[in-house]
C-alpha positions in Angstrom: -82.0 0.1 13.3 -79.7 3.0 14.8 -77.1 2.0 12.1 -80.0 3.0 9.2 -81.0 6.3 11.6 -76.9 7.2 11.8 -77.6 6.9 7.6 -80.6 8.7 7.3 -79.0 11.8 9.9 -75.5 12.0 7.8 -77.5 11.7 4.4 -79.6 14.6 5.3 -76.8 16.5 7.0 -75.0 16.7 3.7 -78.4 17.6 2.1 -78.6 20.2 4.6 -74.8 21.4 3.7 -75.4 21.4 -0.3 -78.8 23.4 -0.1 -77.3 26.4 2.3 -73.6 26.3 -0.5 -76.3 26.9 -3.5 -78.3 29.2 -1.1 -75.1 30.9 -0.6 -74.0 31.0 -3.9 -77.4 32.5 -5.1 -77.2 35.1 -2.9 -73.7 36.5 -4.3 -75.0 36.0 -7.6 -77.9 38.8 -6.5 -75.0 40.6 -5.1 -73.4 41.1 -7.9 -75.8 42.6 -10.7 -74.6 46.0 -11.4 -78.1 48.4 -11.3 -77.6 49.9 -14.9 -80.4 52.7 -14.7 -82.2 52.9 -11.3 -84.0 56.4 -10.9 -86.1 56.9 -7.7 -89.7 56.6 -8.0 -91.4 60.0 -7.2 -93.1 61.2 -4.8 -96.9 60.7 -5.7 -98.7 64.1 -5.3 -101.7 62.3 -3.7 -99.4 61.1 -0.9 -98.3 63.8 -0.3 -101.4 65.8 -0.1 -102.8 62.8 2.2 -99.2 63.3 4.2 -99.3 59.6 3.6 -95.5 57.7 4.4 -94.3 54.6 4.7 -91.9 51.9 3.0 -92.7 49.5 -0.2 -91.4 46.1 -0.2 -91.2 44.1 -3.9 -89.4 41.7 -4.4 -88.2 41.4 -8.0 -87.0 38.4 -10.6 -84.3 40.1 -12.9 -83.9 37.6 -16.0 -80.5 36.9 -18.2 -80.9 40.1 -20.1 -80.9 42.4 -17.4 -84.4 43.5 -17.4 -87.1 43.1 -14.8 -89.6 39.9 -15.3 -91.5 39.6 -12.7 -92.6 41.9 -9.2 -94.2 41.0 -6.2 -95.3 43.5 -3.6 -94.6 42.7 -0.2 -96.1 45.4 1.4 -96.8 49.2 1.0 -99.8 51.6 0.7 -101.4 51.7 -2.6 -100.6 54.7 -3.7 -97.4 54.2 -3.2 -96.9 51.0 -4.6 -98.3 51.9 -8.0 -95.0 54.8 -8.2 -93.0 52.0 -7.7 -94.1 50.3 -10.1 -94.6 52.3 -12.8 -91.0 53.4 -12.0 -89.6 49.5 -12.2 -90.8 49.3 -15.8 -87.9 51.7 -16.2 -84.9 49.6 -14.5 -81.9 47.9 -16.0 -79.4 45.1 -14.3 -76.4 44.3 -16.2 -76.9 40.9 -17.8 -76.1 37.7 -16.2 -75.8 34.1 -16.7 -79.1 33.3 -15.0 -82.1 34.6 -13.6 -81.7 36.1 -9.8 -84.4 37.1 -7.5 -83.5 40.3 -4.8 -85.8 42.1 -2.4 -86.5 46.0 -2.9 -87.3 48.6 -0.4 -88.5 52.1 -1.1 -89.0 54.5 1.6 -91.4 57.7 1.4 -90.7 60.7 3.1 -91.9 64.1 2.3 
């Protein structure tokens, strides 16, 4: 019985090992797309009239081809959240081998 738990432990250990490598290997890949055009979202004139500030959160899929398929707001007010996202329609990532995913953060400050 302990000789099939010692199996169980060691199998799982290496799953453990092979799952935080392609974790880690994801991550670099996120690293590494180059923004290719980027510009700022602006400064909604209703939030600023409002003196409304805060941070946006999305978190983005970027396919192959460089271009933005999916968002998915973490957090934000929003007002604030639709200038970032009319501003995302506009990005570019240099093309890559494979999908990645990366998290976004926008802060607003008048």
């Amino acid at each position: 019985m302990n000789r099939e738990r010692n199996k169980g432990s060691i199998l799982g250990g290496a799953l453990l090992a092979m799952a935080l490598c392609l974790g880690a290997g994801n991550l670099q890949a996120q690293e590494g797309r180059k923004a290719l055009s980027n510009p700022a979202p602006s400064y909604p004139d209703v939030a600023k009239r409002l003196h409304l500030v805060g941070t946006v959160k999305v978190q983005i899929v970027i396919g192959a081809d460089g271009k933005i398929k999916e968002t998915s707001f973490i957090g934000g007010h929003p007002v604030l959240v639709n200038a970032v996202e009319e501003t995302l329609k506009t990005w570019k990532y240099a093309p890559g081998t494979a999908e990645t995913t990366t998290l976004l953060e926008f802060n607003f400050r008048p």
